[in-house]
N, C-alpha and C positions, 0 to 999 in steps of 0.2 A: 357374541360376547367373548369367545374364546379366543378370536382377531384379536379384539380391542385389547382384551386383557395381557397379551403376547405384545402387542405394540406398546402398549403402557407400561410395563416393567423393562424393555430395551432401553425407553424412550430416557425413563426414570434412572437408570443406571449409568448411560451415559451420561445424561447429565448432571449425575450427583458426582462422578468422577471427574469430569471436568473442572465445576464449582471447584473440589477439594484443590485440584492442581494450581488453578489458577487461586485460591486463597492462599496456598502456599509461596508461591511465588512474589504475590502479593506482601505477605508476611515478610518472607527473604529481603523485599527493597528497604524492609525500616528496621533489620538487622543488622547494627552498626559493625563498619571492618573494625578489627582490633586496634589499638594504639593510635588513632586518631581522636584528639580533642575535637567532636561535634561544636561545643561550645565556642571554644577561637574561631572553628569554621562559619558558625551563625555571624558572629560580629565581622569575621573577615568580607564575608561574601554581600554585607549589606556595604559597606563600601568601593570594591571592586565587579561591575556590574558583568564583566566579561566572563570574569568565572563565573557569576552567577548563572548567567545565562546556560552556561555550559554544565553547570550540575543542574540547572531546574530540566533541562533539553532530557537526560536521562531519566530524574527522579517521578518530573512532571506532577509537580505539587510545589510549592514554598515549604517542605520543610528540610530542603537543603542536606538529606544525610545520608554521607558514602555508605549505602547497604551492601550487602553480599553481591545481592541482585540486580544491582544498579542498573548495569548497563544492557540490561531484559534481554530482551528478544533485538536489539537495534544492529549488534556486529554481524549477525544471521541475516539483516535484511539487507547490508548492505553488498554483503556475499552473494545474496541473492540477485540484485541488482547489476553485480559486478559478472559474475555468472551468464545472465541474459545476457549481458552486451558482447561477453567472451565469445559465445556462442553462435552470434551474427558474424562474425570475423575468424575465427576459427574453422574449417571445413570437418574435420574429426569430432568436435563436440556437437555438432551439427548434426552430425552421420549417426552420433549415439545417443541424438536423445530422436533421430527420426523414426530409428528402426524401434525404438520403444521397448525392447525387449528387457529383463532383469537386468541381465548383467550392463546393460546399459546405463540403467537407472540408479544402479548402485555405484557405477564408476562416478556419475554426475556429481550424484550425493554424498561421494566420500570424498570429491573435489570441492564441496560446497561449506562440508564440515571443516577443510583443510584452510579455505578464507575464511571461514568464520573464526578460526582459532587466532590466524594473526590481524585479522580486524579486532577482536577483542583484546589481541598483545597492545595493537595500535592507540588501542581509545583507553586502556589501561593506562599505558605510557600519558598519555597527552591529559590524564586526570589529576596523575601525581606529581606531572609538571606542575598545574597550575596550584597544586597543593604545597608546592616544596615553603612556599613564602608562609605557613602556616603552622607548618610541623617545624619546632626548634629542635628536634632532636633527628631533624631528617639525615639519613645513611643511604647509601645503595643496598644495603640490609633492607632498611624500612622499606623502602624505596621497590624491594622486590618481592618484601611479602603482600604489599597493599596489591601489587600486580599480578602475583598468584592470585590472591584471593578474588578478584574482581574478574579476570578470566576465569578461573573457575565456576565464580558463578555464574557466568554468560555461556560457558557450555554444558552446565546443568540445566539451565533455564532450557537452554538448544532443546538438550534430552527430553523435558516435560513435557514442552510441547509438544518433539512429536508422539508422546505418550495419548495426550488428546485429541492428532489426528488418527493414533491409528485405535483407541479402544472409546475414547470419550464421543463427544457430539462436536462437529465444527473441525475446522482447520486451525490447529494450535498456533502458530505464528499469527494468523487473522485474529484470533481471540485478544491474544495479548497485544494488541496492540490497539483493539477494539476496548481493554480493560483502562489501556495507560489514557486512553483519548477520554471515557466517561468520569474516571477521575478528576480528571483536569477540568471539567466543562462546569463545575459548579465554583471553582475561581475564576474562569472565564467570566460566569453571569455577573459572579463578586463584583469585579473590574468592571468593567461593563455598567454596572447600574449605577456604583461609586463617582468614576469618571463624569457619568455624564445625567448627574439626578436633576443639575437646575435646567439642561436640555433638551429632556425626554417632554414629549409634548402629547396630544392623543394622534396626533396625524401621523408624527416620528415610529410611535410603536405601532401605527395602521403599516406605516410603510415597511418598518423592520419583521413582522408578522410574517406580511404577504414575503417577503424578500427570501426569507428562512421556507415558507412551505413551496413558492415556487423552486426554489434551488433545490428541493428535496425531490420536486415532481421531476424536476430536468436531469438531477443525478441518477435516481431510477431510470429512468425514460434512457437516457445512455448507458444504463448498466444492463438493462434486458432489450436495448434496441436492438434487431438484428434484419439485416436484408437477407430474405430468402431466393437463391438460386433454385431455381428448378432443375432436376436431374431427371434422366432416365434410361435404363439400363438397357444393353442388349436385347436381352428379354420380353422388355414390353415394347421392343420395336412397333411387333406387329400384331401389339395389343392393345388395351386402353391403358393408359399412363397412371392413372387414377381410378384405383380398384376400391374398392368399401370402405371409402372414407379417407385412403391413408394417401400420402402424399410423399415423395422422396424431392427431398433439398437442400442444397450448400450453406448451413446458418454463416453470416458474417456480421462480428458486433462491431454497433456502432462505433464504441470505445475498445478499439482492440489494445491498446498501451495503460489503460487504467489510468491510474497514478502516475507511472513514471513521469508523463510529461511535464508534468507538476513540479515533483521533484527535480528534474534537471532543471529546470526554468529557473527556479528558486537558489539552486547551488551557483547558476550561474551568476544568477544576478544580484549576488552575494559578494562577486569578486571586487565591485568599483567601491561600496564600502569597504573592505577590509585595505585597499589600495589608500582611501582616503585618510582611514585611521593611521596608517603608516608614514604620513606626512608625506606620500609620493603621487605627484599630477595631481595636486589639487584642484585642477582644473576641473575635474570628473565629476565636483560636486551641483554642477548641474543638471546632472543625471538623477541625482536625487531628490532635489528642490522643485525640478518642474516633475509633477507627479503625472503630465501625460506622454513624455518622454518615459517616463517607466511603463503604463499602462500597454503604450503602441509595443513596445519592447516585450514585455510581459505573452502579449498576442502573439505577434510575430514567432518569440521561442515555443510558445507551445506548438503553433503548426508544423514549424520545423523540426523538434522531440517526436509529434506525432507521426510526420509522414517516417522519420527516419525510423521509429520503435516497429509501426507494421509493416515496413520493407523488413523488418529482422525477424520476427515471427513470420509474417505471412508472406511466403516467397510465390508469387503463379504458377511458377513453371514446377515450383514440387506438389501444389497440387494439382497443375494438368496432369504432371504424370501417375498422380495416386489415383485419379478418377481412371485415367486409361486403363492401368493397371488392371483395375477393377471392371474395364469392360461401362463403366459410365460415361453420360456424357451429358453435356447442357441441348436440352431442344432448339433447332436451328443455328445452334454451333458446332465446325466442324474440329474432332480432338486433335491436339497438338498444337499447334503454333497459334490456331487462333480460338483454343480456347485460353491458351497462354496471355493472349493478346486481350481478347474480352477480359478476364477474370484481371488484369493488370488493373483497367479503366474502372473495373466495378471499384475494388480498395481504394483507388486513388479519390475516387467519388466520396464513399461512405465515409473512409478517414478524413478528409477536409472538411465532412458536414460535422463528425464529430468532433474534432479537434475546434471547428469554429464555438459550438455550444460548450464544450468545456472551458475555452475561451473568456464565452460569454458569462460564464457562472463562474468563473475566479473575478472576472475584472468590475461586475457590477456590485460585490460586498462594497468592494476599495471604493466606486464610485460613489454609493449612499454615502458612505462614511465620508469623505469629505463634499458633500451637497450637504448635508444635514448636521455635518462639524460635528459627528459624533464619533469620537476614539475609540477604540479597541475593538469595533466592531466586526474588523479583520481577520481577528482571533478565532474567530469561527469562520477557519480556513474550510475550503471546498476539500480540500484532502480528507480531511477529518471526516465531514461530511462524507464522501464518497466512499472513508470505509468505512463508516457506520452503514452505508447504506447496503456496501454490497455484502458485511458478514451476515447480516439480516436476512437478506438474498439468501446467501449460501447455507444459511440453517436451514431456510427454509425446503427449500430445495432437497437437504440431508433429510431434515423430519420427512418427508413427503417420500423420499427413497427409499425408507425404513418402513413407513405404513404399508406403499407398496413389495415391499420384499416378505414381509408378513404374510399379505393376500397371497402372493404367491406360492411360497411353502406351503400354505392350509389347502389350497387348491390342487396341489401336488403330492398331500401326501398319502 
């Protein structure tokens, strides 16, 4: 009882603290900037659909209104994003996040905080653009307090967060963005059942049913897939490999790139509309009329995002050398060049089987949705889904690390 009751008050505090930050922050998004007419902004934005799109992209609601907090947790992710890819092409950023050590970790992160700052100058900037046409009393005054205040609050937001990875339950950046996705999804349904009420048949919502829990089975299924290597160490050369139960092995996930793929796929194939909108190469607009030209294209980039994302994480030849290091090695592989050499073929395997299923689960929403002529079904992007699925994962996981950390100190003391 004494366990239980010791895990139950961690369990409880973390997550009360959590709750509070993110209701905070929560709060912050519908805390209007000063000197903005909200109201011009409602009439403006229902006419011009471009900025709309571009404040609903932050707010992630219909109620259109520039908060403190607007712009969340998103200049952080892109930082983030920008970061990884630094890091593949750079040999020193490379070097300090392999050695892992503090002061490595803090160089990374205070490079991390450094793009976050002018990602957030950036998307400030490009808010009060699209706002200038709305404020009559717009100055480069106005103009740079709405920019303080909206960076500001995207490096408080920064700061909460990682308040709640380092004292709360969960990974603060996952949370939030796990909070902005469950918000949203009850105008999704909105849409959704509006659109399409004289279409919805009992087969349509048999098929839409199965479609949503298979993609949930298949998101899971690639968020804990993992091929296990066999290793074994000097040691039990000339002994038995497999001592009381336990086993030593290389985990490699199916989905080593997550998301990213997704996202670049998507930014990419964002370019030939914004091209078309601009009245240049109108030609291009049969890129978007035949929807299997996008689909093949769709495919195609994610393999490509995929192979290139786990050549940038997962290099071979850094972990042949980390195994040697270590005095490990794979059974009937000999270390160095052809463990180099296997370990190449395994990723190249696992990444194409995953990249294909993550493939398969972005491009079959789009397919029901036009077999079955039903709109907005899209909206419930695999993204979404996949963080929904892996912050889920990753409590779980937390919770489970904290019961066992528990057992242990009572055991220990």
């Amino acid at each position: 009882m004494k366990i239980n009751k010791e895990f139950k008050d961690i369990l409880l505090n973390r997550l009360l603290f959590s709750l509070a930050i993110l209701f905070a922050i929560r709060l912050g998004t519908f805390l209007p900037v000063p000197r903005i007419n909200h109201n011009e902004l409602a009439f403006y934005l229902e006419s011009h659909s471009v900025a709309k799109n571009l404040i609903s992209t932050f707010s992630g609601d219909n109620t259109f209104i520039i908060g403190v907090f607007t712009l969340n947790i998103f200049p952080y992710i892109n930082a983030t994003i920008f970061i990884q890819l630094l890091i593949g092409f750079s040999p020193r950023l490379a070097k300090l996040q392999k050695e892992g050590d503090f002061s490595g970790r803090r160089s990374i992160s205070r490079l991390t905080r450094l793009i976050t700052l002018i990602w957030a100058i950036i998307q400030s900037v490009g808010v009060v653009l699209y706002l200038k046409p709305i404020l009559f009393d717009w100055s480069f005054s106005l103009a740079s307090e709405i920019i303080l205040w909206l960076t500001s609050g995207a490096m408080i937001v920064l700061w909460l967060s990682e308040q709640i990875t380092e004292y709360g339950l969960g990974n603060g950046t996952s949370l939030l963005v796990y909070t902005n996705i469950i918000s949203n999804l009850p105008n999704i349904f909105k849409k959704l059942v509006l659109e399409n009420n004289e279409d919805f048949t009992a087969s349509s919502i048999l098929i839409i049913s199965l479609l949503v829990f298979t993609s949930l089975y298949g998101i899971v299924f690639l968020q804990k897939g993992i091929r296990k290597i066999p290793l074994i160490s000097s040691k039990q050369l000339n002994q038995v490999s497999v001592q009381n139960g336990t086993e030593t092995y290389l985990p490699l996930r199916l989905n080593q790139a997550g998301v990213m793929p997704i996202i670049l796929t998507t930014a990419f194939l964002v370019i030939p509309n914004y091209i078309i909108n601009l009245g240049i190469f109108k030609w291009l607009n049969f890129l978007t009329s035949f929807k299997l030209f996008y689909w093949i294209g769709y495919v195609l980039l994610i393999l490509t995002f995929s192979s290139f994302y786990s050549s940038v994480v997962l290099k071979p030849k850094d972990l042949s050398d980390q195994l040697q290091k270590m005095a490990v090695s794979i059974p009937g592989i000999r270390p160095g060049l052809q463990t180099t050499f296997y370990l190449k073929q395994v990723i190249k395997r696992i990444t194409l089987l995953g990249a294909t299923l993550l493939a398969i689960i972005v491009v079959v929403p789009n397919f029901i949705e036009s077999t079955l002529n039903i709109s907005g079904l899209s909206n419930l992007s695999t993204t979404s889904l996949l963080i929904l699925a892996g912050v889920i994962l990753d409590l779980i996981r937390e919770i489970e690390n904290i019961y066992y950390s528990t057992v242990y100190d009572d055991m220990y003391q």
